[in-house]
Residue frames as qw, qx, qy, qz and C-alpha x, y, z in Angstrom:
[[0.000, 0.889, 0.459, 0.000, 0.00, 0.00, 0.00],
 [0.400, 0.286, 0.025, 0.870, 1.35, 3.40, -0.82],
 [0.233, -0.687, -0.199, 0.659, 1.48, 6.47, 1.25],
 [0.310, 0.593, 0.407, 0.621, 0.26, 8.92, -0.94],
 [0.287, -0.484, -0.479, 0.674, 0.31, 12.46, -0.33],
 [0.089, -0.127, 0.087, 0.984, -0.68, 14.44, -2.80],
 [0.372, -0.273, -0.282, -0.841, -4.50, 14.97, -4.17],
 [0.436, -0.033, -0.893, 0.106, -5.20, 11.90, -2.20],
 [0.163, -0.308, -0.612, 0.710, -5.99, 13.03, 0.81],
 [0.211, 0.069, -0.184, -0.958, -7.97, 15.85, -0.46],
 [0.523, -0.099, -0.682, -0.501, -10.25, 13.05, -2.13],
 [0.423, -0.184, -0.859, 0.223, -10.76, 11.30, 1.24],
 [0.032, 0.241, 0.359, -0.901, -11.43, 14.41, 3.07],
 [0.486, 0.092, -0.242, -0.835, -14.45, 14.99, 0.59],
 [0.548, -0.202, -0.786, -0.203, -15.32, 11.58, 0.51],
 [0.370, -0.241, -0.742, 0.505, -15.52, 11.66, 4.31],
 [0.280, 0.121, 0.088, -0.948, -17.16, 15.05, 4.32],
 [0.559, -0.063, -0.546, -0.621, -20.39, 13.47, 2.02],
 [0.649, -0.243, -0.715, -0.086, -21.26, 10.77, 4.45],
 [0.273, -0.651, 0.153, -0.691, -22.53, 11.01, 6.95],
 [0.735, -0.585, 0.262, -0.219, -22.17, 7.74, 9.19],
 [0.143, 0.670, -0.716, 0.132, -19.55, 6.03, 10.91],
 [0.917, -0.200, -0.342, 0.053, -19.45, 2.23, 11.97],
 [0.133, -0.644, 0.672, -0.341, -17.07, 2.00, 15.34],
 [0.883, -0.138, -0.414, -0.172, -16.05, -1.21, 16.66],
 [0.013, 0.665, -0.596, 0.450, -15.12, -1.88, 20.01],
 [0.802, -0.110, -0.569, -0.141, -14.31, -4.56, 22.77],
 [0.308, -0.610, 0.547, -0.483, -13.97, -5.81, 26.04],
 [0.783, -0.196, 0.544, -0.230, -13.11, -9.39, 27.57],
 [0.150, -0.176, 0.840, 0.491, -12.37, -10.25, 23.90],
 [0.303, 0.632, 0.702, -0.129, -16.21, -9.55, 23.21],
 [0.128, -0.073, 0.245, 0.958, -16.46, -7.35, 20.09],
 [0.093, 0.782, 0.570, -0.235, -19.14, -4.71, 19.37],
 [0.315, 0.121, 0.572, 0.747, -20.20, -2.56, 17.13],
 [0.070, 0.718, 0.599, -0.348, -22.34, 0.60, 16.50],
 [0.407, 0.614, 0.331, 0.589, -23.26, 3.18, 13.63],
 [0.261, -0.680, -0.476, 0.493, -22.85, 7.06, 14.43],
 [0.173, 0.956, 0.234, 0.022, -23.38, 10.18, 13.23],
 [0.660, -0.567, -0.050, 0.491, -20.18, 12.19, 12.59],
 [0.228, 0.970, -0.009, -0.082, -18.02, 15.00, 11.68],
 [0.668, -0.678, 0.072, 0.297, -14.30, 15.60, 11.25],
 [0.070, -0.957, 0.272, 0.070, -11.21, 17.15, 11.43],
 [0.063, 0.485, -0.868, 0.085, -8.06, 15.39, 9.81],
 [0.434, 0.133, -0.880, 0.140, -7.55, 12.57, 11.77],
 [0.026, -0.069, -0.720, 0.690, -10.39, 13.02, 14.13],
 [0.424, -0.379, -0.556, -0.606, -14.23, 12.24, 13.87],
 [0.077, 0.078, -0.717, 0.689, -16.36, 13.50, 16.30],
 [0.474, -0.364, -0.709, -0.374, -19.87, 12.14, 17.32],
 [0.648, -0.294, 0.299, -0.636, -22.44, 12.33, 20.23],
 [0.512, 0.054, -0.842, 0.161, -22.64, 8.97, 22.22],
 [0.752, -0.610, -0.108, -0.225, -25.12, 8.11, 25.37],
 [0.161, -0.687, 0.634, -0.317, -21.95, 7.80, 28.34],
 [0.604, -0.137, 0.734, -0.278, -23.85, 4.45, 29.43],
 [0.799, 0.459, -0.209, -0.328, -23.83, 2.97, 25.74],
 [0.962, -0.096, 0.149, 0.205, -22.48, -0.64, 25.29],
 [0.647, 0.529, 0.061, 0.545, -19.61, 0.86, 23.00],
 [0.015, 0.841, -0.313, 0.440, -18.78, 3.97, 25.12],
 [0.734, -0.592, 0.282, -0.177, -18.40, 1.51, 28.16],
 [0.938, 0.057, 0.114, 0.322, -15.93, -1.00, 26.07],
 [0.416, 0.779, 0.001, 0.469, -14.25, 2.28, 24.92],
 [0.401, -0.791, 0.354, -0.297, -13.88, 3.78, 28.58],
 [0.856, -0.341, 0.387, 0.022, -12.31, 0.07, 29.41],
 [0.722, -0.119, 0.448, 0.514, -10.30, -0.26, 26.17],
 [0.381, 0.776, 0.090, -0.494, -10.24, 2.85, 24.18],
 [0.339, -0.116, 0.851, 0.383, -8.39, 0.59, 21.34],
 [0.680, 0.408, 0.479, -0.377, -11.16, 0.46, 18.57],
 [0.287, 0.110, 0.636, 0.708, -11.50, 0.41, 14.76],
 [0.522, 0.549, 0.243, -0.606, -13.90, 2.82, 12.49],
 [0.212, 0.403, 0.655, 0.603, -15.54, 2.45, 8.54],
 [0.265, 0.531, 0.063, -0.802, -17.00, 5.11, 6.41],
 [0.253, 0.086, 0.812, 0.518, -18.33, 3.26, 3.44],
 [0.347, 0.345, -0.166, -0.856, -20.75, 4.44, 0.67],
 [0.756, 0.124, 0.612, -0.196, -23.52, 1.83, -0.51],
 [0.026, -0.306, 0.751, 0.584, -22.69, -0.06, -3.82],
 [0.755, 0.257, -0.039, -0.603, -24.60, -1.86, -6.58],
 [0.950, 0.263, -0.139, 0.099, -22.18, -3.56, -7.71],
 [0.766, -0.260, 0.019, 0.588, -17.93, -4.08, -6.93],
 [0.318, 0.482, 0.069, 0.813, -16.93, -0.95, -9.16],
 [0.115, -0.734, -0.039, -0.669, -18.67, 1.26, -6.62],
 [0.860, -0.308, -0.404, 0.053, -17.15, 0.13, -3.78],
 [0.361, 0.668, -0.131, 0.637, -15.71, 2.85, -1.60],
 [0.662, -0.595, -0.418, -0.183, -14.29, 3.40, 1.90],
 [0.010, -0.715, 0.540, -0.445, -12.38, 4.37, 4.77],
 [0.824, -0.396, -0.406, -0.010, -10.82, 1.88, 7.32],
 [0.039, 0.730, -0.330, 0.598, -9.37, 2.61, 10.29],
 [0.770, -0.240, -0.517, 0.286, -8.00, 1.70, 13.54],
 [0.138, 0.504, -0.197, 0.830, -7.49, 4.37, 16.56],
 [0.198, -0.278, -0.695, 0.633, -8.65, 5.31, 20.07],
 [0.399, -0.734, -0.506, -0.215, -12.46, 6.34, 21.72],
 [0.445, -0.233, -0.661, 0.557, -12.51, 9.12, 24.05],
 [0.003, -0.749, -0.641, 0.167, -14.03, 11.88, 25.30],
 [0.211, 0.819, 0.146, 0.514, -14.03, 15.55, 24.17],
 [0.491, -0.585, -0.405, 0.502, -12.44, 17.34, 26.95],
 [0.207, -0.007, 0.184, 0.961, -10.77, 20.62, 25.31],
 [0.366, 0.711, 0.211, -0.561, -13.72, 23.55, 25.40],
 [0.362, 0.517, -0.424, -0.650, -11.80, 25.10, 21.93],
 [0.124, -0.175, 0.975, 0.051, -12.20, 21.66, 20.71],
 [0.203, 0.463, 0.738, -0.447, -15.64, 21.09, 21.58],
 [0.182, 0.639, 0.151, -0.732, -16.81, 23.86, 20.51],
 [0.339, 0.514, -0.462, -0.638, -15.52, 23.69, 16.98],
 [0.024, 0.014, 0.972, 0.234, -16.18, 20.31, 16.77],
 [0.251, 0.636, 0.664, -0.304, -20.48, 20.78, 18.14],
 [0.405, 0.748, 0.017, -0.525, -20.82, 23.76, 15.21],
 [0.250, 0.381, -0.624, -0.635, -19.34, 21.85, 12.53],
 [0.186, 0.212, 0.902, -0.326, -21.80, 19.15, 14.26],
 [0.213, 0.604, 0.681, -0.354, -24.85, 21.06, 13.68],
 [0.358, 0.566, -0.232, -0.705, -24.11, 22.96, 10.79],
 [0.275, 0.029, -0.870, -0.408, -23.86, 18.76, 8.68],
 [0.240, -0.441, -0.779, -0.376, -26.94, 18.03, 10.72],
 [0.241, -0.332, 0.053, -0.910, -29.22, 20.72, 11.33],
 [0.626, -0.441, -0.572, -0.293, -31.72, 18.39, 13.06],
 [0.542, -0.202, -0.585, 0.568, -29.83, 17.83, 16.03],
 [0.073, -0.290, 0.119, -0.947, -31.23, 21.48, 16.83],
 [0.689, -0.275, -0.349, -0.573, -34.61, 20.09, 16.90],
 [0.735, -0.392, -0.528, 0.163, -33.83, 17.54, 19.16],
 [0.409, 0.122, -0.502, 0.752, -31.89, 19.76, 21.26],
 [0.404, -0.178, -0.032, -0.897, -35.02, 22.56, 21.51],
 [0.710, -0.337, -0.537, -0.306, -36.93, 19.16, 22.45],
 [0.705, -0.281, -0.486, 0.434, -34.61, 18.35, 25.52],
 [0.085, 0.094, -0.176, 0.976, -34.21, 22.04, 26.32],
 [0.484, -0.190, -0.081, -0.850, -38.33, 21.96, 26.59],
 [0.333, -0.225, 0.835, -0.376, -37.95, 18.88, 28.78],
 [0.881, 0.106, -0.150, -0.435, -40.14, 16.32, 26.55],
 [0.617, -0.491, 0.588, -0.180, -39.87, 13.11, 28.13],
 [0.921, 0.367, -0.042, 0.120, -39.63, 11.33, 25.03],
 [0.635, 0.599, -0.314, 0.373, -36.11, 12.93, 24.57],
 [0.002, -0.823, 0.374, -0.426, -34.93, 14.46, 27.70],
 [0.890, -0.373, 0.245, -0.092, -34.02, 11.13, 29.48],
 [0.907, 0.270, 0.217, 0.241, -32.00, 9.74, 26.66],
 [0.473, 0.537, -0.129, 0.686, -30.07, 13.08, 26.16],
 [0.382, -0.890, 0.176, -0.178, -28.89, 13.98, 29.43],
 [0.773, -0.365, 0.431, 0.289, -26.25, 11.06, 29.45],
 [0.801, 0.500, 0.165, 0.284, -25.03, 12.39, 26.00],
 [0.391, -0.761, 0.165, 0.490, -21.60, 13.22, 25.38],
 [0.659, 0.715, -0.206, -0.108, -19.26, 14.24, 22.55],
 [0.744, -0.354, 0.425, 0.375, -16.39, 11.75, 22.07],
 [0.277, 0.767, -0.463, -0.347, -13.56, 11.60, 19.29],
 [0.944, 0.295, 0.147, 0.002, -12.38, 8.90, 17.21],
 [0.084, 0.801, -0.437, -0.401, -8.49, 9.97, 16.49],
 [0.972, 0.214, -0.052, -0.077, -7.61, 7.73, 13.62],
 [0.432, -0.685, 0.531, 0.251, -3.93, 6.09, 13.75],
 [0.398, -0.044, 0.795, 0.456, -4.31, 3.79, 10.56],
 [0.628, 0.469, 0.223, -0.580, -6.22, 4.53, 7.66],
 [0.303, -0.073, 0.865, 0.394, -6.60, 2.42, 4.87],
 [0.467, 0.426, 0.062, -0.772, -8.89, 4.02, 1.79],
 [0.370, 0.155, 0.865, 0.301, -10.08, 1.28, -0.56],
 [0.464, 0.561, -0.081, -0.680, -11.87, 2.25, -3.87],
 [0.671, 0.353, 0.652, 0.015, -13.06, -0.08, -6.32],
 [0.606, 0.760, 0.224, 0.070, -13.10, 2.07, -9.53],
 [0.079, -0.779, 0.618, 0.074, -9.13, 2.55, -9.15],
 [0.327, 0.368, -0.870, -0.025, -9.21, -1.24, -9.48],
 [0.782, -0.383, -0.452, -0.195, -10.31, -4.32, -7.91],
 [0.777, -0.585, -0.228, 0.050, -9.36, -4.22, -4.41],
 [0.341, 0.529, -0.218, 0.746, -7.40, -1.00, -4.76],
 [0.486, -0.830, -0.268, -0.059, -6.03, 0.29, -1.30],
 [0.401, 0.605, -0.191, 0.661, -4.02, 2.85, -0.16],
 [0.543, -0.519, -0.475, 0.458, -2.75, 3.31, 3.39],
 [0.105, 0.809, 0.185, 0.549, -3.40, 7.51, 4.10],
 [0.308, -0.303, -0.536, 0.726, -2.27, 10.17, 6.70],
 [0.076, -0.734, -0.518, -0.433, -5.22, 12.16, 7.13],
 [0.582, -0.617, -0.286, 0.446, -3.48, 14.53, 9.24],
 [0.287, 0.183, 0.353, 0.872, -2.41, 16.46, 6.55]]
């Protein structure tokens, strides 16, 4: 796999920009687990909202070791396109951080207002379920970008830190 560095990245960064969810997989005891989320990010960092007491934040808090995908549905093998990855779960802690991470949050999905304006008007549908939410980070350490229409089972190991 080549370390590309020049448009490369660029391409991933858009690709990653268009989609909007992330598969994470984490474990504990040697019991893996797995869960889709919403996300955003920066470089090497994708950041998402997570219940604290979710099966995945708890394997994360105990082994923050995980893996993520970003893949795009296919018809067929040519349109086969994706990010893997392998990196650490943890929690937002930096304010500047935060911050820029929740407004580039809610400017890709504007709902999340709506729900917020629900839990901010205490409806019990929501305001149970988002009181234990937090914003964690994905930082990625491996990334491996596979495209089909470069080839069959073309992949290209990336620093997305650039």
């Amino acid at each position: 796999m080549a370390n590309q560095t020049g448009k490369r990245p660029t391409e991933v960064h858009a690709f990653l920009a268009d989609e909007k969810f992330m598969n994470i997989s984490t474990s504990r005891d040697g019991i893996p687990w797995c869960a889709s989320v919403y996300y955003v990010h920066k470089k090497n960092r994708f950041f998402f909202f997570s219940n604290r007491n979710s099966r995945h934040i708890q394997d994360a808090a105990a082994n923050s070791r995980s893996a993520a995908n970003v893949s795009r549905g296919a018809e067929g093998w040519r349109e086969i396109q994706g990010v893997q990855m392998s990196g650490l779960i943890e929690p937002v802690n930096s304010l500047e951080e935060k911050a820029q991470a929740i407004s580039a949050y809610l400017k890709k999905f504007p709902f999340v207002k709506e729900l917020i304006n629900l839990y901010t008007m205490k409806s019990s549908v929501f305001s149970e379920k988002m009181t234990d939410m937090e914003l964690y980070k994905f930082t990625a350490t491996q990334v491996v970008y596979l495209n089909n229409a470069e080839g069959f089972g073309y992949r290209e190991e990336l620093d997305l830190d650039t």
